[in-house]
C-alpha positions in Angstrom: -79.4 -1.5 16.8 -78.2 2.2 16.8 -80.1 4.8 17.6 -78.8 8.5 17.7 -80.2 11.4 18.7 -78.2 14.7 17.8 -79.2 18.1 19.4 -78.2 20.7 16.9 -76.9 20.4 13.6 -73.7 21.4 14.8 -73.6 17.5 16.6 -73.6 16.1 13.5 -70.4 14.1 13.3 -68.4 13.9 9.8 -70.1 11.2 7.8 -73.0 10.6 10.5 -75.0 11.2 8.2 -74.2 9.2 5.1 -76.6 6.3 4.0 -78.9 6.8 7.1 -82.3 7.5 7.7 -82.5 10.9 9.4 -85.9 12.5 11.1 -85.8 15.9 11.6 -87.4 17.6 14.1 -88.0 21.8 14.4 -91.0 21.6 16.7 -91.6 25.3 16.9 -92.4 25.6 13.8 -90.7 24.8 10.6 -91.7 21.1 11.1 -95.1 21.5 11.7 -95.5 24.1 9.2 -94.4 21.9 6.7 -96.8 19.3 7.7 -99.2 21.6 7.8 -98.7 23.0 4.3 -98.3 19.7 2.4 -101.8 18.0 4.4 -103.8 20.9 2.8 -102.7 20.7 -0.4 -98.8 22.3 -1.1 -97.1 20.5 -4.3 -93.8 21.1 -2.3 -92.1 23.0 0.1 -88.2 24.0 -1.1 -85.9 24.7 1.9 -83.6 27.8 1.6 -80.4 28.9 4.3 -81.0 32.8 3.8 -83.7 35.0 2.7 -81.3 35.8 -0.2 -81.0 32.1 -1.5 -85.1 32.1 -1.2 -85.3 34.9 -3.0 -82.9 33.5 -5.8 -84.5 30.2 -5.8 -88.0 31.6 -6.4 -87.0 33.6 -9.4 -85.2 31.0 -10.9 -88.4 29.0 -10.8 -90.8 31.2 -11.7 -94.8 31.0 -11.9 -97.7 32.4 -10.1 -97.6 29.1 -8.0 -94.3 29.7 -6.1 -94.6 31.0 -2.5 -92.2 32.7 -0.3 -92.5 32.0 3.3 -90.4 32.0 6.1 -89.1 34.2 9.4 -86.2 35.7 10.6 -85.9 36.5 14.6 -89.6 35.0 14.7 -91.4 37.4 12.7 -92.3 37.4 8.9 -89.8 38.0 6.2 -91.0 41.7 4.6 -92.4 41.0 1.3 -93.1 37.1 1.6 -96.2 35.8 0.7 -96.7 34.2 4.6 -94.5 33.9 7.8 -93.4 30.4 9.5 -96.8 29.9 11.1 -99.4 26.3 10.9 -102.1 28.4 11.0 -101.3 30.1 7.9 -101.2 27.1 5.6 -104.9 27.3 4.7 -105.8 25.2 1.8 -107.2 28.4 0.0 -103.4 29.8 0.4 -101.2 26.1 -0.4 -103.2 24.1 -2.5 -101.2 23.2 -5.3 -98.4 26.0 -4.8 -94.5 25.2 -4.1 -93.5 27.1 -1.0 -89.7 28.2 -1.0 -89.4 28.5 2.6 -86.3 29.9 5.0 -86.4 30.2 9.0 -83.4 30.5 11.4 -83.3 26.7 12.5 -85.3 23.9 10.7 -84.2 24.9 7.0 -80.6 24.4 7.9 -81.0 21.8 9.8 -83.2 20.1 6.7 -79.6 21.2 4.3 -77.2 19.9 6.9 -78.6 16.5 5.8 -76.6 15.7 2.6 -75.7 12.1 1.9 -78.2 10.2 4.1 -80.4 7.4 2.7 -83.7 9.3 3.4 -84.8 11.9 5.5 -88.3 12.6 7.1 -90.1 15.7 9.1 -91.5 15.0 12.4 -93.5 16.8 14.9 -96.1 16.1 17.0 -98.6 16.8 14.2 -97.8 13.5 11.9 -96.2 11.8 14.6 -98.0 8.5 14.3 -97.3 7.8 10.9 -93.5 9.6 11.6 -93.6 6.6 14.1 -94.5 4.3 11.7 -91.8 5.2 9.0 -89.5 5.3 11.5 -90.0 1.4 12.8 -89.8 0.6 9.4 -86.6 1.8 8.8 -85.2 0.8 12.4 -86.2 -2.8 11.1 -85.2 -2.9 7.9 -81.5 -1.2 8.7 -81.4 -1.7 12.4 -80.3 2.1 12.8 -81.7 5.9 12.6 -80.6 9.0 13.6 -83.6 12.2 14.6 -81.8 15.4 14.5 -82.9 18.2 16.0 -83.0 21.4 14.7 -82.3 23.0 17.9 -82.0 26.6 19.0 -79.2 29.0 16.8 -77.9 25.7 16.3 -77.9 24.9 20.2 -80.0 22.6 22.4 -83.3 23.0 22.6 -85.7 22.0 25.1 -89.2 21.7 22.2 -87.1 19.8 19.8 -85.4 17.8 22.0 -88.7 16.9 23.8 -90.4 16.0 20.5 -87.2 13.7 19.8 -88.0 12.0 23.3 -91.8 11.4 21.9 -90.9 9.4 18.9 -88.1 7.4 20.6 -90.1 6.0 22.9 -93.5 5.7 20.8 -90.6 3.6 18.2 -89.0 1.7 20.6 -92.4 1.0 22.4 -92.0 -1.8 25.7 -90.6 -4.4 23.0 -87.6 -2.9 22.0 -84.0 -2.9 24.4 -82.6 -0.4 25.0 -79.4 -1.1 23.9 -77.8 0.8 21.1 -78.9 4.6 21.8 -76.4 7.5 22.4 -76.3 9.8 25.7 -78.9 12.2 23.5 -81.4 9.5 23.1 -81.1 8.8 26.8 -81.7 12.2 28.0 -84.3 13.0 25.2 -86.6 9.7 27.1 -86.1 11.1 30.5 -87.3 14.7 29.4 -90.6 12.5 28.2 -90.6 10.7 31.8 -90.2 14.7 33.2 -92.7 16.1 31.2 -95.3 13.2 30.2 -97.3 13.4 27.4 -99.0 17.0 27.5 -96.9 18.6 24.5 -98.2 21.9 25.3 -96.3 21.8 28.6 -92.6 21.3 27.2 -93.3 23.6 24.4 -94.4 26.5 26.3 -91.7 25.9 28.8 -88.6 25.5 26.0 -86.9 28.8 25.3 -88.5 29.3 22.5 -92.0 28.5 23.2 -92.1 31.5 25.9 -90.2 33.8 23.0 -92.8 33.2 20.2 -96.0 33.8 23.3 -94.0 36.9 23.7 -94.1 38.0 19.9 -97.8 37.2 19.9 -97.6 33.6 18.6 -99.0 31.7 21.4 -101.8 30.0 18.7 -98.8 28.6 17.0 -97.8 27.0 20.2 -101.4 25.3 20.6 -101.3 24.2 17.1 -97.7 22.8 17.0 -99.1 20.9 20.5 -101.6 18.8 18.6 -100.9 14.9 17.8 -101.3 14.0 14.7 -103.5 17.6 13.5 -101.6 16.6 9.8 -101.0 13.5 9.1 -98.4 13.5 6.3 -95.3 12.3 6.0 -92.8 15.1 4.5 -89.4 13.1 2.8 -86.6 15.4 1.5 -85.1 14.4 -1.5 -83.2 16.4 -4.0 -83.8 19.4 -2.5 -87.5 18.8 -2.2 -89.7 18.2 0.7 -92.8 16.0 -0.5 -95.3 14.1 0.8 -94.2 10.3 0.9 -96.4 7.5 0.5 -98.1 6.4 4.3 -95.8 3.9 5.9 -97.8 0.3 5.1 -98.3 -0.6 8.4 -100.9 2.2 8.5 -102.7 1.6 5.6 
């Protein structure tokens, strides 16, 4: 078994990635936006680097249907339709819409994945069926890798948390051990710190005390609750969709 755990998209070695099955995690909040937006309804959500590249990608596609969301320092993009926030992703404002979407962290980290088998969104809001997917994989390829969108490309205390969360929940008490990098270590003993109130990691991370300080402290609660949308986001061509519940759950 392998099992790695990267910290920032800047830890991911040359060719790490290639034929693997990668989960990425941006806690706070392009994950659980995402989640959010394709459980109440979103036909897909489009990842983007810059607010220039959104912009581009938008017009090239065209429609009444395509939404611009996103932040940049925290705080909506001027002139995009909605910000980077759960709360936002009403069905009366996704349903059936394609969100082209660009924030500082989890869209590059989602782009840094080229060449891997498949890769998943996790957070806290879909993590049982994230768990799920995740076994699957570990058993049918006996490795995974969960990277972390981190903080300006730096460790981060909410991702790296969250990563802690669906190691163990995967590994459960049947699995060794054996197998995991120094990051999957240390991401499990920030779960044995912290215990299983999300909302007490996330609001101590960094980030979590920035975005309570720009006025986003709901966000925080929202991105705290297990399993609030169930979905399973893949990324495939450039696409983020939702996937087909793991089997085991059905």
């Amino acid at each position: 078994m392998k099992l790695d755990v990267v910290f920032s998209p800047l830890g991911l070695l040359p060719g790490q990635a290639a034929g693997r099955t990668i989960f990425v995690i941006d806690i706070l909040r392009a994950s659980t936006v995402i989640c959010a937006a394709l459980h109440h309804g979103a036909r897909a959500v489009l990842p983007a680097s810059t607010t220039e590249e959104a912009l581009r990608l938008s017009q090239t596609i065209g429609g009444p249907d395509v939404l611009l969301c996103g932040e940049q320092g925290g705080l909506p993009i001027p002139g995009f339709a909605l910000g980077n926030s759960p709360l936002e992703m009403s069905p009366d404002a996704v349903r059936g819409r394609t969100l082209v979407m660009t924030t500082t962290n989890g869209t590059p980290a989602l782009l840094a994945t080229q060449g891997a088998a498949a890769v998943y969104v996790a957070a806290a809001a879909n993590l049982t069926v994230a768990v799920a997917c995740a076994q699957d994989a570990l058993d049918a390829r006996g490795e995974l890798v969960i990277l972390c969108a981190g903080r300006e490309r730096a460790f981060a205390l909410d991702d790296a948390y969250a990563a802690g969360r669906l190691l163990a929940a995967v590994l459960g008490s049947g699995r060794k051990r054996k197998g995991l990098n120094d990051a999957a270590l240390a991401s499990l003993d920030l779960v044995r710190r912290y215990g299983t109130a999300w909302d007490v990691p996330l609001r101590a991370s960094r980030g979590g005390s920035d975005l309570a300080a720009l006025g986003f402290d709901a966000d925080i609660a929202d991105a705290a609750r297990q399993d609030a949308y169930p979905v399973l986001p893949m990324y495939h061509e450039r696409r983020i969709t939702a996937a087909p519940a793991p089997a085991s759950l059905l």
